[in-house]
C-alpha positions in Angstrom: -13.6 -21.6 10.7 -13.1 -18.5 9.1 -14.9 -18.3 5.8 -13.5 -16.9 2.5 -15.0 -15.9 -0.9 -14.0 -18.2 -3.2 -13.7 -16.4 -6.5 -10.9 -14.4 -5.0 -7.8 -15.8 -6.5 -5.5 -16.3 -3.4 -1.8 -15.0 -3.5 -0.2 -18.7 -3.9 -2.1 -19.3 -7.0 -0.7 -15.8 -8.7 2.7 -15.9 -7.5 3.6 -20.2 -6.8 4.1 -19.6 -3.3 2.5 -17.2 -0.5 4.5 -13.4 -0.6 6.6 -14.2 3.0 8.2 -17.9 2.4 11.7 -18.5 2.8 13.6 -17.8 -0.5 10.7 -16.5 -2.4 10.3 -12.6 -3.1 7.0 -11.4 -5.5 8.3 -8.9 -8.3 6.6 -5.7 -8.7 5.0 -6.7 -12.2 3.2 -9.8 -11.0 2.5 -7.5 -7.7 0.8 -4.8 -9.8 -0.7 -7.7 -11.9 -2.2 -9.0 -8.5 -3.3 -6.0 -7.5 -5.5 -5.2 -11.0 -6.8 -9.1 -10.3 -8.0 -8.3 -7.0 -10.0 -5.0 -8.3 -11.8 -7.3 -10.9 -12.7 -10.0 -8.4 -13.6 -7.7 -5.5 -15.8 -4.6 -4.9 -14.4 -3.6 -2.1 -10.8 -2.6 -3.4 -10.2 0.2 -6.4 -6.6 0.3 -7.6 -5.1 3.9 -9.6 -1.8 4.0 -11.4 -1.1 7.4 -9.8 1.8 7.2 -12.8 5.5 6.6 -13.7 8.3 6.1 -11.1 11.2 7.7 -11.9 12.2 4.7 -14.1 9.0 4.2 -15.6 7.6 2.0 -12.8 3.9 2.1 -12.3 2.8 3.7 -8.8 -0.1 2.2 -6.9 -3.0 3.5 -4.8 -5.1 1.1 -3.5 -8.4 1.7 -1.6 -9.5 -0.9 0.3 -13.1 -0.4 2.2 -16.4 -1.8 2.2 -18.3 -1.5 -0.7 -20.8 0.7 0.8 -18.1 3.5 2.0 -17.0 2.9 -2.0 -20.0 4.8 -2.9 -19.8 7.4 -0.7 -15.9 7.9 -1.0 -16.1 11.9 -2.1 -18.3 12.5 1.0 -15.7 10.6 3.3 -12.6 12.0 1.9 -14.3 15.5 2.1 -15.4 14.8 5.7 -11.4 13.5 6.2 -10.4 17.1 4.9 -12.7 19.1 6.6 -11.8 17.6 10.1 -8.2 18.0 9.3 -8.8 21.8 9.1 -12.0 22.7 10.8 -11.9 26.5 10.9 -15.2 27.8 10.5 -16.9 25.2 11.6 -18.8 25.4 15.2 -18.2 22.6 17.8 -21.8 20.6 16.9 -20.8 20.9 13.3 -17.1 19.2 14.0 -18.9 16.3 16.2 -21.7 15.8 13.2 -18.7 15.4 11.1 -16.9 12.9 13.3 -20.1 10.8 13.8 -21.0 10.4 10.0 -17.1 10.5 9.0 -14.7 6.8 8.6 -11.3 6.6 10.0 -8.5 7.1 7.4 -5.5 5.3 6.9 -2.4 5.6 5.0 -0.6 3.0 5.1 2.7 2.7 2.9 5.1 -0.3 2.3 9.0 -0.8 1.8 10.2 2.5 0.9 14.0 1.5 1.0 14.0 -1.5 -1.5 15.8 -3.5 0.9 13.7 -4.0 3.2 11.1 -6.5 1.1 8.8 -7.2 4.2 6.4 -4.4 3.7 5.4 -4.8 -0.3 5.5 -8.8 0.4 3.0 -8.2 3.0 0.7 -5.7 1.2 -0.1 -8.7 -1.0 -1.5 -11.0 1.9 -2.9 -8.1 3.6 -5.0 -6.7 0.7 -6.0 -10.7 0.3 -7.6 -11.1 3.5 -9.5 -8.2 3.6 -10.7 -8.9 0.3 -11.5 -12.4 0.9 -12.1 -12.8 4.6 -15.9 -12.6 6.1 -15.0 -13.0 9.7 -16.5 -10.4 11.9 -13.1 -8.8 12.5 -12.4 -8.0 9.0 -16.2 -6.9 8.2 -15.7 -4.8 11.0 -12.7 -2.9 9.9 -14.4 -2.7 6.3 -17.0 -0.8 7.8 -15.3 1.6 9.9 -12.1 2.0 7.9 -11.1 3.4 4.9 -7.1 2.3 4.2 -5.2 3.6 1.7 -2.5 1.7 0.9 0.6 2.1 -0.9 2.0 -1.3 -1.9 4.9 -0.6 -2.9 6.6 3.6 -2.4 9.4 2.7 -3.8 8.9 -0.1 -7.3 12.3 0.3 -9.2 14.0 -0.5 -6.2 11.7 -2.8 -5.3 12.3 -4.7 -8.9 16.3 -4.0 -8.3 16.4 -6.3 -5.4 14.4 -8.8 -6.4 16.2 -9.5 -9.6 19.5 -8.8 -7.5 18.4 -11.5 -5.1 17.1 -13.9 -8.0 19.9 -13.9 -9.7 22.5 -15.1 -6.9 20.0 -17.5 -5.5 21.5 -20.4 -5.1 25.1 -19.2 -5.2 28.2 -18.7 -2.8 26.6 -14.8 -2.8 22.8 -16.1 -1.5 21.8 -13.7 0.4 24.3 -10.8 0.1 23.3 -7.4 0.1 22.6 -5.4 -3.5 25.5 -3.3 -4.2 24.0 -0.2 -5.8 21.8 2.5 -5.1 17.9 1.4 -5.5 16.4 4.4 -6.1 18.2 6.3 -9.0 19.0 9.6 -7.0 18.6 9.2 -3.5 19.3 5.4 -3.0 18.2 4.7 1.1 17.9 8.1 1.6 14.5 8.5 0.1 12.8 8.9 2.7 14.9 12.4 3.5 13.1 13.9 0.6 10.0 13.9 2.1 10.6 17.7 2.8 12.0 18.7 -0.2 9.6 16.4 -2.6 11.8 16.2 -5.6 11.2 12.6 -6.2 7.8 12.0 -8.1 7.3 9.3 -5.6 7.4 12.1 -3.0 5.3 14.0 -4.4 2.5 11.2 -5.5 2.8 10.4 -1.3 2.3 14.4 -0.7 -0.4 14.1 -3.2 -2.4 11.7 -0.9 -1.6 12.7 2.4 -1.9 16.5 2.2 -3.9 17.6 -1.2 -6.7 14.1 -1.2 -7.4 12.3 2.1 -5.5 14.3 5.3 -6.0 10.9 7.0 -6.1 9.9 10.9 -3.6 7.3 11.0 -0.7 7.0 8.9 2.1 4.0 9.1 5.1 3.8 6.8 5.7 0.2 6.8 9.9 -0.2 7.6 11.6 -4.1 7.9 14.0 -3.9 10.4 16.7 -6.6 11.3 17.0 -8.1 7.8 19.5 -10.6 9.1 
């Protein structure tokens, strides 16, 4: 059996239900809530308010590793940077670097606001590896240092869920929300990722290009909502 720390509240005891059951969706207050709950119980996951959405919405970081790599995060990141661009360094000096460094990844949920999979999941996800002490997760711990970004996209994110709420239950369960979900762009957030003149953009540059450069980075989609 695989064995779990018990002072780590799990999801269905914050929210009523576990973030992925039918008819249920987790609103980005409690989620943020959850998230702070987590960083008190745990020391292997920090959470930063990087700051406001562009309604006000707080934006979270979350850095989920081992407690060890925790106190050696500068020196990681650093190491990240440095591998990212390597000029000047000789070829011993770029494998030293690789042997002492931990892979990076960025991992980012639900961008368009409609597709609720990848924030619902962030929940259970950062659960597990909180809570879990099976050789697998240990293992990842270890070796891995993910930055995750619960939720890119949190007034759209709180937009459907109060959109779906609201119907729930009625003749229009189920039907899609009818305005835009992020206040300028709407689904085409993701298009501004060149041009970064959403903050949200520009708190995602902020990670992947000025902090961490990582190895491996996933923006988490839900495709096939029907």
């Amino acid at each position: 059996a695989k064995t779990m720390i018990p002072q780590i509240t799990p999801p269905k005891a914050h929210f009523g239900f576990t973030p992925g059951d039918d008819n249920e969706l987790a609103r980005w207050d409690k989620i943020v809530e959850y998230f702070y709950l987590l960083e008190k119980q745990s020391d292997r996951i920090s959470v930063t308010d990087m700051g406001p959405s562009t309604e006000g919405n707080p934006f979270l970081k979350v850095i989920i590793t081992s407690p060890e790599n925790h106190k050696n995060l500068e020196e990681i990141r650093k190491t990240s940077m440095q591998l990212a661009d390597p000029r000047g360094l000789s070829q011993e000096e770029i494998d030293a670097l690789v042997k002492k460094g931990k892979a990076v990844s960025v991992q980012s949920m639900s961008l368009h606001a409609n597709e609720v999979g990848g924030t619902q999941m962030a929940i259970n996800l950062a659960y597990d590896l909180c809570a879990k002490e099976d050789e697998e997760v240990m293992n990842i711990l270890d070796n891995v240092v993910l930055v995750m970004v619960p939720c890119f996209n949190p007034d759209g994110q709180i937009m459907v869920t109060d959109w779906y709420y609201e119907y729930k239950g009625t003749e229009y369960d189920g039907c899609a929300f009818p305005k835009l979900y992020q206040l300028y762009t709407g689904h085409d957030n993701n298009r501004d990722a060149f041009c970064q003149n959403l903050i949200e953009s520009r708190y995602m540059g902020q990670i992947l290009f000025h902090e961490w450069m990582p190895q491996a980075y996933q923006d988490h989609h839900h495709m096939g909502s029907y």
